[in-house]
C-alpha positions in Angstrom: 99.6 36.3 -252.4 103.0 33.9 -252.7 100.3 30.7 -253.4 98.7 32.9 -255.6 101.8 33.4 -257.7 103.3 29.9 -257.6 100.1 28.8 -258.8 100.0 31.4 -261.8 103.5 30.3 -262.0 102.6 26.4 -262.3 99.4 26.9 -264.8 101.8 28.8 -267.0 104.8 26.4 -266.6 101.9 23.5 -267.5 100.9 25.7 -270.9 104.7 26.1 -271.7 105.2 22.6 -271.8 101.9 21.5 -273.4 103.4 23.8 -276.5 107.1 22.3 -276.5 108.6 25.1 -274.6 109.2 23.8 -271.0 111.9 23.9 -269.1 114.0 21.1 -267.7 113.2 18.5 -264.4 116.5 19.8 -262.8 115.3 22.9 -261.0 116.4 24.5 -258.5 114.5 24.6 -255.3 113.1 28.4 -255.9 112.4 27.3 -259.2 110.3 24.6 -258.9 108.0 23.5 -261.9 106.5 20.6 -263.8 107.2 17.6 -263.6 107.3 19.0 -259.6 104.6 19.0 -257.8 103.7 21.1 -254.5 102.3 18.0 -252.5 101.6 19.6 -248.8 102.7 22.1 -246.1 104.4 20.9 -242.9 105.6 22.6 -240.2 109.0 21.8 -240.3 112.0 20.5 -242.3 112.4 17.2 -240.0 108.6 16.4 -241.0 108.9 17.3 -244.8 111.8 15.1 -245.2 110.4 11.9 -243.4 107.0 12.2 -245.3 108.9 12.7 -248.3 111.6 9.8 -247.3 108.4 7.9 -247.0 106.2 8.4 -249.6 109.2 7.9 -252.0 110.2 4.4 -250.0 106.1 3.2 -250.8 106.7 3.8 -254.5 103.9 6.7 -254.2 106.3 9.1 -255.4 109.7 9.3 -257.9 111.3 12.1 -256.2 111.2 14.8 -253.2 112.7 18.2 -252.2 111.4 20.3 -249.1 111.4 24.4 -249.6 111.4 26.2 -246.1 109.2 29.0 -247.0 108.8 30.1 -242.7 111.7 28.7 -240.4 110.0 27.0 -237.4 110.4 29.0 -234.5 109.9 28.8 -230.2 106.7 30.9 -230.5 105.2 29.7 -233.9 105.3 26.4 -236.1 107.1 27.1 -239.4 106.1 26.2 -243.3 107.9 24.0 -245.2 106.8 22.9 -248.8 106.8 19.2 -250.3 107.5 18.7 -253.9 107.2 15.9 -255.3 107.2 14.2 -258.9 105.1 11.3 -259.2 
């Protein structure tokens, strides 16, 4: 249901800005939009930040920011977001 919203979220963000009404680059993490994009899903904030230390040191990307949607946890692997802006 959350993907379901952040993507509703996105298209509409896209439409706002395709009409001269978007919002700034410098969001907050809970607020992410265009020019960010949501890149993957790891399970962890240690793996977030190194593929998005590395992606960004290959020129494949301008900018990251990880958003820990599920902690990581003894019993179960957590969810962490990349963002990027290409």
């Amino acid at each position: 249901m959350k993907r379901m919203i952040v993507g509703l979220g996105l298209t509409l963000a896209g439409v706002l800005i395709a009409t001269g009404f978007g919002t700034s680059a410098n969001a907050a993490t809970a607020t992410l939009g265009p020019p960010w994009v949501l890149y993957k899903d790891l399970p962890d904030p240690a793996a977030c930040n190194s593929a998005g230390y590395y992606f960004e040191q290959q020129g494949i990307i301008q900018e990251y920011s990880c958003d820990e949607i599920v902690p990581p946890s003894p019993d179960a692997r957590g969810d962490v977001e990349l963002w990027v802006i290409f």
